[in-house]
N, C-alpha and C positions, 0 to 999 in steps of 0.2 A: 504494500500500500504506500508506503513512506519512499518506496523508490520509484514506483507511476507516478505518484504527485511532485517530487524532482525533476524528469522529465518533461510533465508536463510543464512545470514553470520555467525548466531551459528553452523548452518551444515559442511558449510566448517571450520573455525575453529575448529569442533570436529574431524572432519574427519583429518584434516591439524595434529593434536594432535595425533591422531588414530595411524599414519602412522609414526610421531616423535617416539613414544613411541615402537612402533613394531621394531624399531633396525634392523641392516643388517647383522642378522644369516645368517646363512650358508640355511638352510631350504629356507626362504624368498630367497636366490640369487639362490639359485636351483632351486625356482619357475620363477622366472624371465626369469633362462637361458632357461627353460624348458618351457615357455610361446614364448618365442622367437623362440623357435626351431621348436614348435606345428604352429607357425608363419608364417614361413619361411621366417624372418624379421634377416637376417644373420647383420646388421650394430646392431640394439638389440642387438645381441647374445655376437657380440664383448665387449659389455660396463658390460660384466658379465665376463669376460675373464682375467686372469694376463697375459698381454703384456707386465710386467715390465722389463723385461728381453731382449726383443726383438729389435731391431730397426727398421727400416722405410720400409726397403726392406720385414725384415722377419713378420713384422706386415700385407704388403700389399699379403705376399704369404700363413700367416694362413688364412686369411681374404677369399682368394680363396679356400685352402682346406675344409673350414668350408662351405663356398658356392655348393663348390662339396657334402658335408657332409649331408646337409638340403635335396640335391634334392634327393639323395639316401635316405634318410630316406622319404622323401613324396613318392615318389616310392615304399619305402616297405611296408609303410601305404595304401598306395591304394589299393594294392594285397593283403591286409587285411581287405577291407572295408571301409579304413579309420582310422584316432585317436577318440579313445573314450575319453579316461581321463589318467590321470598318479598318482601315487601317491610315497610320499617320505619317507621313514621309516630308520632304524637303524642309526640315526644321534649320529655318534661318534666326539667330539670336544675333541683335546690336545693341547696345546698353542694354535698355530697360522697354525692350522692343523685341517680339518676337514674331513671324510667322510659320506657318506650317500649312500643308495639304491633309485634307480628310477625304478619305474616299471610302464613301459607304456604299456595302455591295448588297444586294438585295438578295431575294433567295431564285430570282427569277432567272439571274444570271446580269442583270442591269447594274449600272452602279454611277454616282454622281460623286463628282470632286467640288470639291470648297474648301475655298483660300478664308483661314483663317487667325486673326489676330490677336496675340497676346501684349498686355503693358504689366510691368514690372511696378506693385503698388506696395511701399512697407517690406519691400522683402518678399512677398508674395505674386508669382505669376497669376492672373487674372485676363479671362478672355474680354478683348473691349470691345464695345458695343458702335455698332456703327450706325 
């Protein structure tokens, strides 16, 4: 018993390490945003999002756009089969500036790319809103 429970707390701790050490690239928050999305978990999507700019009203009214945003995209996923996988490629990083490509495959065999942008807020990569 005293040695499963050893174990198991080296796991979490390595894992806990795992996830310290993996940093909050741009890559990693474009997975995130793009796990949230594949979701359609829009309060996720928001904590991926630079709202720095915004206030309470215009936060409450991206919050809906993005809502709008998710059901159209599950929509267009349908009429495709469905989301197969995504994947993320040409990651450019300048300061506090990032891009990358998304390209989500469907299960149809279809698949759409979009260019999308990260800015560097506090230390945190954040996708900016355009």
């Amino acid at each position: 018993m005293i040695k499963s429970l050893k174990i198991a707390l080296m796991s979490v701790f390595f894992a806990l390490f795992a996830v310290a050490c993996s940093g909050n690239g741009p890559e990693k928050v474009a997975s995130a945003y793009m796990d949230a999305a594949l979701a359609n978990d829009v309060d996720k999507l928001m904590t991926t999002i630079d709202l720095s700019g915004l206030n309470d009203v215009e936060k409450t009214a991206a919050k809906g756009k993005l809502a709008f945003g998710l059901k159209y995209s599950q929509e267009k996923a349908e009429s495709r089969g469905g989301f197969d996988k995504y994947t993320i490629s040409d990651v450019q990083t300048q300061d506090n500036v990032a891009t990358l490509k998304v390209k989500t495959i469907y299960k149809d065999g279809s698949a759409d790319v979009t260019d999308l942008s990260l800015v560097k807020v506090n230390d945190q990569w954040l996708v900016a809103l355009k």
